[in-house]
C-alpha positions as CSV (number, residue, x, y, z in Angstrom):
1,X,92.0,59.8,136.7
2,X,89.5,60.2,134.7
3,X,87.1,64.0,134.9
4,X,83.9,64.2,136.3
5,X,81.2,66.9,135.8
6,X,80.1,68.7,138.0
7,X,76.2,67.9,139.8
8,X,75.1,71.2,138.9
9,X,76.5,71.3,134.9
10,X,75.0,67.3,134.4
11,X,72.1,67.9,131.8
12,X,68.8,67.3,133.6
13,X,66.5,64.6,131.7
14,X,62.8,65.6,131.5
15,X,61.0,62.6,131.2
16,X,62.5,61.8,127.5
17,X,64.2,64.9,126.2
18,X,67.5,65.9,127.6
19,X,67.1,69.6,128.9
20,X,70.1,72.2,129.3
21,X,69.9,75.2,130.6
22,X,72.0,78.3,129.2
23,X,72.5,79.3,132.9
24,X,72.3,78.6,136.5
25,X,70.4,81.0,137.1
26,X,66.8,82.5,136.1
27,X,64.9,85.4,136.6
28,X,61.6,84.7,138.1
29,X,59.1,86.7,139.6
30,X,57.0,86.0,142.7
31,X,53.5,87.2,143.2
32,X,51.2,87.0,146.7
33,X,48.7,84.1,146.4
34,X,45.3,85.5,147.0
35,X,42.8,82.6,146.7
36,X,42.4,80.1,143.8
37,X,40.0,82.2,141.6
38,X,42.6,85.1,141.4
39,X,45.2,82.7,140.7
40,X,43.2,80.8,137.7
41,X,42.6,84.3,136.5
42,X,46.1,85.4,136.4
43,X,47.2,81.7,134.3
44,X,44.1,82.1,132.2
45,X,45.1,85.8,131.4
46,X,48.5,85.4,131.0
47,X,48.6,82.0,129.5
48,X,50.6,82.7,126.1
49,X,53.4,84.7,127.6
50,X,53.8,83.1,131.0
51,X,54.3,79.8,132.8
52,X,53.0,80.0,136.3
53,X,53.4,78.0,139.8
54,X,52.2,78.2,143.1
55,X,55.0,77.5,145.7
56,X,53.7,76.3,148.8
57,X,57.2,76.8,150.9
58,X,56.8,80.0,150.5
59,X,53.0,81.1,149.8
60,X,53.7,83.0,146.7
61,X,53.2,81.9,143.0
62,X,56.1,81.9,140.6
63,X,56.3,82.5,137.5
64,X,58.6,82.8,134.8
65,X,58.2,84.6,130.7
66,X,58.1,81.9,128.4
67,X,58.5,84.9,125.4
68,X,61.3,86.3,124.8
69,X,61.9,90.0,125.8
70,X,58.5,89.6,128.5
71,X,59.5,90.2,132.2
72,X,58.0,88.3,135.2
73,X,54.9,89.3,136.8
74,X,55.5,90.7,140.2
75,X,59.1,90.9,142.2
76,X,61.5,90.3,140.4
77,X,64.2,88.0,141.9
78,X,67.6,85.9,140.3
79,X,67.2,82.3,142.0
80,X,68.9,78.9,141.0
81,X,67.4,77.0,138.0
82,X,68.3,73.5,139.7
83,X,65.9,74.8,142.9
84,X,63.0,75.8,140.9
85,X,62.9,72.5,138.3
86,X,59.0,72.4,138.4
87,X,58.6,75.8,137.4
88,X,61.3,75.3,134.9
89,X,59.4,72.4,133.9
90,X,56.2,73.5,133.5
91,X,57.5,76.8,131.5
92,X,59.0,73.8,128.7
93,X,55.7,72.4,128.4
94,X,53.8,75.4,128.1
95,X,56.4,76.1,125.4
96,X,56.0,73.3,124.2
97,X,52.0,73.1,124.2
98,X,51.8,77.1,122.8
């Protein structure tokens, strides 16, 4: 019979480039969403370090260090890579972009 992987180890395909993540897992952190201004304030300030995403299930904004040895903004919290894909996405393409 022949071996299957598992859903959660399949690489994830991001538009064209295979993605794999080095754990299923990330550290995130989760700030209160004020009003738009603040929040436009807080990406256009922290722009080149962080990737940011407001979360509407849960009224906080996300956000993740796209450099390494910067922490997240706010709470800190461990949370599955495969349930936050569009912040995972959007820290690649701010990568990517900086």
């Amino acid at each position: 019979m022949p071996q299957t992987t598992p859903p959660s180890e399949k690489p994830i395909t991001l538009n064209i480039a295979p993605v794999t993540f080095s754990s299923g897992t990330i550290t995130i952190g989760k700030i209160e969403y004020e009003n738009e201004e603040e929040y436009a304030k807080l990406r256009n300030f922290h722009w080149q370090t962080h990737a940011f995403r407001f979360d509407s299930r849960d009224g906080f904004i996300s956000n993740v260090a796209i450099v390494p040895g910067t922490d997240p903004i706010g709470r800190a919290e461990t949370v599955n890579a495969q349930e936050n894909l569009l912040l995972m996405g959007r820290a690649i393409q701010q990568s990517i972009v900086n």
